[in-house]
N, C-alpha and C positions, 0 to 999 in steps of 0.2 A: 830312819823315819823321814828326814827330810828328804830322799832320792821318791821316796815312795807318795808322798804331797806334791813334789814338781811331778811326776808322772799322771797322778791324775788330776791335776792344774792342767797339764796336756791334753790331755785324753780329752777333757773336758773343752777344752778351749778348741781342737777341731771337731766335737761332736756339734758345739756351736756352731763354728763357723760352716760344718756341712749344713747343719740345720737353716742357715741363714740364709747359702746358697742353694738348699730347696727350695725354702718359703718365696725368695725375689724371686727364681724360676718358674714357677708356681704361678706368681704374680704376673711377669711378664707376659706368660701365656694366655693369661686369663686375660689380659688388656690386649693383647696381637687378635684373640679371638672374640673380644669385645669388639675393636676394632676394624674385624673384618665385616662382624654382624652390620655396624653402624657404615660400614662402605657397602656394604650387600644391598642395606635398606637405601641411602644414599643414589644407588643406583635405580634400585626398585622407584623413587619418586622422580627422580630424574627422568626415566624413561617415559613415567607416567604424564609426567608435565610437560615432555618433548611428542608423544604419543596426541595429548590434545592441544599442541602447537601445531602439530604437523596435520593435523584433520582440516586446520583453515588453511591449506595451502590450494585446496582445492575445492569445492562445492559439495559439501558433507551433508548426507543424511541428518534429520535429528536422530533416528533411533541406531545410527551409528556411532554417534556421540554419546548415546545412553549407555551402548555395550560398551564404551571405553572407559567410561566415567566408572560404573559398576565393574569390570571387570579388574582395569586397574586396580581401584582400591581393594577388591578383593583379595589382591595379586601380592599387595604392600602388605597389608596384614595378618595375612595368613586363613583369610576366615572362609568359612564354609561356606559364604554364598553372601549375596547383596541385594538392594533393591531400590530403583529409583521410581520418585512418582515425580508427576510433574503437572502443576496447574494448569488447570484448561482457560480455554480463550475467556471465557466468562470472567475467571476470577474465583471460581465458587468451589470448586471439586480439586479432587486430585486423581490423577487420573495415571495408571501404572505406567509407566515407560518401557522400564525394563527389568526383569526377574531373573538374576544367573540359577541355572538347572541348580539343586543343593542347597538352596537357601531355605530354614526354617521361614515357615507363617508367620508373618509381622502384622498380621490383620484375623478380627475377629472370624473364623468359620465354622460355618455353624454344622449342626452333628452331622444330616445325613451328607452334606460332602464330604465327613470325616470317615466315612461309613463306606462311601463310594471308594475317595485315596484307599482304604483298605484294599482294595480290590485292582482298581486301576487308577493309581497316579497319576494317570493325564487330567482325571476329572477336577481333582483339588489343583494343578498347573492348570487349566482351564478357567475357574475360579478365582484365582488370584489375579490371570492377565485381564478378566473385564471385572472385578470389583473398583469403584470408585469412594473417592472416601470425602467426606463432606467435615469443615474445620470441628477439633475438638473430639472427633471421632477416632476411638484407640488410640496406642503410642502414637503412631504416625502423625494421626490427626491433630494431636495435645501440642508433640513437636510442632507443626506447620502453624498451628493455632497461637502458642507460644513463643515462637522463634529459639526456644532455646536447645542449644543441643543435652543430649543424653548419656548416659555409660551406667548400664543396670546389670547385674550379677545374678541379683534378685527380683521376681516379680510380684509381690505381695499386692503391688497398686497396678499391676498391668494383667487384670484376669484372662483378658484374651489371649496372652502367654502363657500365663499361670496353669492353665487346663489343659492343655498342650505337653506341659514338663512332664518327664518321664515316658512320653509317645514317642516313637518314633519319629514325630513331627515337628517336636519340641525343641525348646531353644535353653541354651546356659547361661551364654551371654549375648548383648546387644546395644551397638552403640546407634543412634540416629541424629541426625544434626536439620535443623533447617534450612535449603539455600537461596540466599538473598546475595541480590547488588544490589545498592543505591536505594529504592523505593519498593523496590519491585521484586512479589514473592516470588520465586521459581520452582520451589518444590520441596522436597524433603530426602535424602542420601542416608540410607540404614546397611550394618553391616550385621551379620548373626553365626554364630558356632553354634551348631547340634549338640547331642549329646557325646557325639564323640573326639569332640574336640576341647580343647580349653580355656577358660576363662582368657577375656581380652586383660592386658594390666591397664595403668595410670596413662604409663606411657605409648601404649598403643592409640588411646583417645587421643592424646596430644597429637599425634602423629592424624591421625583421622581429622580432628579438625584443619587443622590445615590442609587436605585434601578436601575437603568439603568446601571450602574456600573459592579452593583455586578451581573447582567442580563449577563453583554459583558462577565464577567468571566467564569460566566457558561458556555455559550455557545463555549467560546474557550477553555473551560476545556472538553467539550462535542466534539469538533472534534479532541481532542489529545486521549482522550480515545476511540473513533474511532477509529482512527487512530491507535491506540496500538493494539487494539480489532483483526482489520484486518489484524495487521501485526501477530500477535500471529494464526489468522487462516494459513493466509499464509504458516507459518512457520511451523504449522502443516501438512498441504497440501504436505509439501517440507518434510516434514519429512515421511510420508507415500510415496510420488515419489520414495523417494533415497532409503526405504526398497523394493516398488516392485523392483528398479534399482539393488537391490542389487543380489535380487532374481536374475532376469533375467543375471548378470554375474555368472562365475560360481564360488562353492562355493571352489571346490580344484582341482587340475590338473590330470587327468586319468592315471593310469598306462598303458604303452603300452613296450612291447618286444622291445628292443634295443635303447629308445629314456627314457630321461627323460625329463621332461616338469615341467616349472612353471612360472605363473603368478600375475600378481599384478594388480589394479587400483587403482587411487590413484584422488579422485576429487576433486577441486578448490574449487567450490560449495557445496551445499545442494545436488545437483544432476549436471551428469555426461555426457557433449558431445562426451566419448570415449567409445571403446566397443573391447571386446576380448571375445572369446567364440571357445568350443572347440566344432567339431562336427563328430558324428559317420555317413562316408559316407557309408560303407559296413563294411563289414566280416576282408578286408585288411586293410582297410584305414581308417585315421582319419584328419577331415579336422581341420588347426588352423584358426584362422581371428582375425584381429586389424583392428581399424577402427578409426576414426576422424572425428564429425562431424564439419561444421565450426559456429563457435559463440558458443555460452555457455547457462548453464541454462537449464529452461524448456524446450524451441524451441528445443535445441540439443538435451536433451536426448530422446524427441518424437519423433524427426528423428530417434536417436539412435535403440528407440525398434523395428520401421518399419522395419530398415535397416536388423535387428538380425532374423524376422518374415521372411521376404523374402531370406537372404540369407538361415537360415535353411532346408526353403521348397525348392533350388532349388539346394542347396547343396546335399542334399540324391541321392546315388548310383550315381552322376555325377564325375567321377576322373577326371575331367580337372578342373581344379581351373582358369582360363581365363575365359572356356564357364561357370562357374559358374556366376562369375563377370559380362560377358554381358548380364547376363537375369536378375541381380540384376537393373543393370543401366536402363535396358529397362524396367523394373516395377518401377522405383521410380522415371526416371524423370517427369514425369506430371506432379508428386507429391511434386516435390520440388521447392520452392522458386527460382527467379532468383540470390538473393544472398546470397545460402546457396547451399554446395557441399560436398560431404562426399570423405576422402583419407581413401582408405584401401590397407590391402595386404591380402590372400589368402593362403595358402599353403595346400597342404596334406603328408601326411607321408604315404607310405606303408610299416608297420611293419613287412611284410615276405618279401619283397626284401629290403629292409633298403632305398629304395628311398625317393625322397622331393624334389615336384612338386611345384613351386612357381607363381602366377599371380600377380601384384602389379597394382592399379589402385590411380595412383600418389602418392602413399605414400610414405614416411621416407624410405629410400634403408636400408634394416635391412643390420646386421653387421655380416660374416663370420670372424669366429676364427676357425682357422686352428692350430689344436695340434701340428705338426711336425714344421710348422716353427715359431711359436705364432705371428702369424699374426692377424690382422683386418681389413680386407676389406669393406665395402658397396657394397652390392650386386643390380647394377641398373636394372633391368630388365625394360621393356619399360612398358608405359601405361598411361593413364591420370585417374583425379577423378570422382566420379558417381556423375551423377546429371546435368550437365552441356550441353551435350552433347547427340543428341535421339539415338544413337547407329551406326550412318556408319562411325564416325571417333576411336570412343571410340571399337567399336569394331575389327579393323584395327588397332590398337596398344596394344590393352592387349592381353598378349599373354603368353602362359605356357613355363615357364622355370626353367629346369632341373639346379638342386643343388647339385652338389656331396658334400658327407658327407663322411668322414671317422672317425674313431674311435674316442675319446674325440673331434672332433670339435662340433663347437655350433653355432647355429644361434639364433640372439638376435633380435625381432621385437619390435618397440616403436615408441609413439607418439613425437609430437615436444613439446611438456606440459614438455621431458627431456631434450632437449637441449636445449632450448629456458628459461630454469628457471632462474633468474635472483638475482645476490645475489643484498643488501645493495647499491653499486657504480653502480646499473646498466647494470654489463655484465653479459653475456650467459656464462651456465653450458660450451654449446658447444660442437660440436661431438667431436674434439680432445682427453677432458677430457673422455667422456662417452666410446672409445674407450680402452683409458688407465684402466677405470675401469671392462671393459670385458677382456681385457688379464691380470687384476691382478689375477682374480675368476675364470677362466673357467675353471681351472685345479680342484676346489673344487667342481662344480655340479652347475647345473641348476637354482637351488635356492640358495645359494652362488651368483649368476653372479646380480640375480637380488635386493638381499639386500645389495649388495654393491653398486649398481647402487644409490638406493634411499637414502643410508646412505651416501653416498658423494656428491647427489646434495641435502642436506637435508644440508650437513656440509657447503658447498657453497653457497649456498642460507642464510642460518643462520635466522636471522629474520625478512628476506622480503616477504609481503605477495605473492604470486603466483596467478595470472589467469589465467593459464591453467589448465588442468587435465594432469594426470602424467597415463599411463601404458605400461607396461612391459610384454613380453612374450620371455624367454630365454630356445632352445630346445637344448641339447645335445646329440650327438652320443655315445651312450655306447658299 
C-alpha cells in the first residue's frame, strides 16, 4: 500500500510541477508578447511625435501637417479612418482640414447625398471636404462646443451616427477630442471603425488623448511659425520699401552759387510718411519741397512717392511754386482717401538774382533767421493742404510769396515729426525750443542748423520712442 501512495504522491507531484511549468510559460509569453505590443505602439508614437517634430525643420504646409496629424493617429490605433477640422480665421466655423480615404461620416448627411454615395462615392467625399460646421452642431460640434473629449461605442444621443449604423457608411466606434493650447480653440481630431472593424477599448482613448495633445501643440506651434514666417517676410518687404524710399530721397544737397543747402529725414518707421527732394526747375532755378503725408507706414509713403512723381513732372521750367502746387492738388485729389492729406511747402531759389519764391500748402510755417538782428520768425504765407480740396478753394489761397534773403539769413523747413517729439513726461520738443536751436547754429552753416536740430530733440526726447518721422531742410544766404 504504501509503494503504491509514494507513487502517486509522485506522479502527482510532477503532473504539478509540469503543470506549473506550462502555466509560467504560458505566462511569460503572454507578457514577451504583451510586451512587444507595448514596444510596437511605443514606437508607433514615437515616430509620430518625431514625424511632427521633423515637419518644423523646414517650412511645412498646414495641410501637410493635417495629413500627418490624421494619418499618424490613424496609424497608432488601428482605426479605419480619421478626421481633422480646424477653426477658421473668424473664430466661428470649423472647417474640414483633412478626411483619411475610409473614414465613416462624423457629420450629419443628409439622404439624397446618401442616395448619390450609392452610386458614386466621390459625391459623399465631395460633401464632407466642403461641409462646415458651426459650434454645438453634431458630435463634432458638441465636442468643439464643449472642449471635452469623447469615446462612444454606442450612439443613442449622436442621431447623425445612429442612422448611419448598419450602412455601409456607418460607424461602431468613435473617439473625438477637442484641440486646444493656452486660450486658443484649434479644432477638433476624431477617430472612427466601420462596421468592419472593432470596438476601440479604455485603453485606446487613453492612448488618443494624448495624441490629441501633442496634435493641439503642433498645430499652435504651426501658426506661431506662421505667423513668425510672415512677419519675417513682411519685414523684409519693409526693408526693400525703405531702400527704394531711400533712393527716391536724395542722397546729398546740390551745390548752388550763393545758397547753401542741407537736409535730413529721419523715419519712425521701416518706412517714411515725409518727403524732401530737391529739384532742377531750369538753368536759374532750383525747386526745394517738404512734404507730410498724414498717417504713417506703408499707406504714407505710397502717397509719398506719388506725391514726389507728380510734383517733379509739374515742377520743371514752372517758376511759380503756388501754380506748381495747384496742379499737384488737382492730380492727386481723386487719388486720395477722404482721410488722408498731404502738408507741404514749395520754394524755389534763383541763384543769379539771389531770390526765394515760397508756396506753402498748409504746412509747418518754416522759420526766418535773420543775421542782422538774430531773429526767428515763421514765415505764414497763406494756403491749405493737398488732397482735401478739387482745386477752387485751394487754389484761391496758395499763393507765391516772395522771401527776402540777405547775407547769412536761413530758412529752416520741417515737418511737425520736430516739434511734436515727445520726451519721457510726455511734452513737445516744441517751436520755442526748435527756434532757440536755429539761432544757436545759423551763424555755423546749413548743416550745423540741422545737426543741432536733431541732437537736441534727440537729447530731449532721451528714450521715448517716437511716432512721427523727423525732416529737416535748412537754406542759407551766403
Amino acid at each position: 500500500m504504501w509503494p503504491t501512495l509514494l507513487l502517486g504522491l509522485l506522479v502527482a507531484s510532477i503532473v504539478g510541477w509540469i503543470l506549473t511549468v506550462y502555466l509560467q510559460t504560458r505566462r511569460i509569453r503572454m507578457l514577451e508578447r504583451s510586451h512587444e505590443e507595448i514596444q510596437v505602439e511605443e514606437t508607433l508614437v514615437f515616430d509620430f511625435l518625431h514625424g511632427l517634430g521633423e515637419a518644423f525643420r523646414e517650412t511645412i504646409r498646414p495641410q501637410e501637417l493635417h495629413r500627418l496629424i490624421v494619418e499618424g493617429a490613424t496609424r497608432i490605433l488601428d482605426a479605419h479612418g480619421g478626421a481633422l477640422y480646424v477653426t477658421d480665421r473668424t473664430g466661428a466655423k470649423l472647417m474640414p482640414a483633412f478626411i483619411s480615404k475610409g473614414c465613416p461620416p462624423l457629420v450629419d448627411i443628409p439622404p439624397h447625398i446618401l442616395q448619390q454615395a450609392a452610386a458614386n462615392p466621390l459625391s459623399l467625399e465631395s460633401y464632407l471636404q466642403l461641409h462646415t460646421l458651426i459650434s454645438g452642431e453634431g458630435l463634432i460640434g458638441r465636442v468643439w462646443q464643449t472642449g471635452q473629449s469623447v469615446y462612444l461605442n454606442e450612439f443613442s444621443e449622436t442621431p447623425e451616427l445612429e442612422k448611419l449604423r448598419g450602412s455601409a457608411f456607418g460607424s461602431i466606434s468613435v473617439m473625438a477630442a477637442a484641440l486646444g493650447y493656452g486660450n486658443q480653440d484649434l479644432g477638433v481630431l476624431a477617430l472612427a471603425n466601420g462596421p468592419a472593424g472593432t470596438a476601440f477599448s479604455q485603453g485606446d482613448f487613453v492612448v488618443f488623448k494624448s495624441l490629441s495633445e501633442q496634435s493641439a501643440f503642433a498645430l499652435y506651434n504651426a501658426i506661431i511659425y506662421s505667423m513668425a514666417n510672415e512677419k519675417k517676410r513682411l519685414d523684409h518687404d519693409l526693408e526693400i520699401a525703405r531702400d527704394i524710399q531711400r533712393i527716391l530721397l536724395p542722397s546729398e544737397a546740390p551745390v548752388i552759387n550763393g545758397f547753401q543747402i542741407s537736409g535730413i529725414n529721419v523715419p519712425a518707421r521701416q518706412v517714411s510718411g515725409d518727403y524732401f527732394d530737391y529739384i532742377r526747375v531750369d538753368e536759374e532755378r532750383l525747386g526745394v519741397a517738404i512734404a507730410d503725408v498724414s498717417g504713417k507706414g506703408v499707406p504714407a509713403s505710397l502717397i509719398m512717392a506719388i506725391c514726389r512723381s507728380v510734383l517733379r513732372a509739374e515742377a520743371s521750367g514752372n517758376p511759380s511754386p503756388a501754380d506748381v502746387l495747384r496742379k499737384v492738388n488737382r492730380q492727386l485729389y481723386p487719388d486720395i482717401k477722404e482721410d488722408m492729406f498731404i502738408s507741404m511747402a514749395y520754394l524755389i531759389l534763383n541763384h543769379q538774382r539771389n531770390g526765394l519764391t515760397l508756396a506753402r500748402a498748409g504746412h509747418d510755417a518754416p522759420l526766418l533767421y535773420q543775421g542782422k538782428s538774430q531773429t526767428v520768425t515763421p514765415v505764414k504765407s497763406p494756403g491749405m493742404v493737398v488732397g482735401i480740396d478739387s482745386g477752387n478753394v485751394f487754389d484761391r489761397l496758395t499763393v507765391d510769396f516772395a522771401v527776402p534773403l540777405e547775407r547769412d539769413d536761413c530758412l529752416v523747413l520741417y515737418t511737425d515729426g520736430v516739434t511734436e517729439a515727445l520726451n519721457t513726461e510726455g511734452d513737445e520738443f516744441g517751436l520755442d525750443r526748435m527756434m532757440e536751436s536755429v539761432r544757436a547754429s545759423a551763424n555755423d552753416g546749413a548743416q550745423a542748423i540741422v545737426k543741432k536740430i536733431i541732437r537736441d530733440v534727440r537729447d530731449f526726447t532721451g528714450s521715448a520712442p517716437q511716432n512721427d518721422d523727423t525732416t529737416l531742410i535748412a537754406i542759407r544766404k551766403t
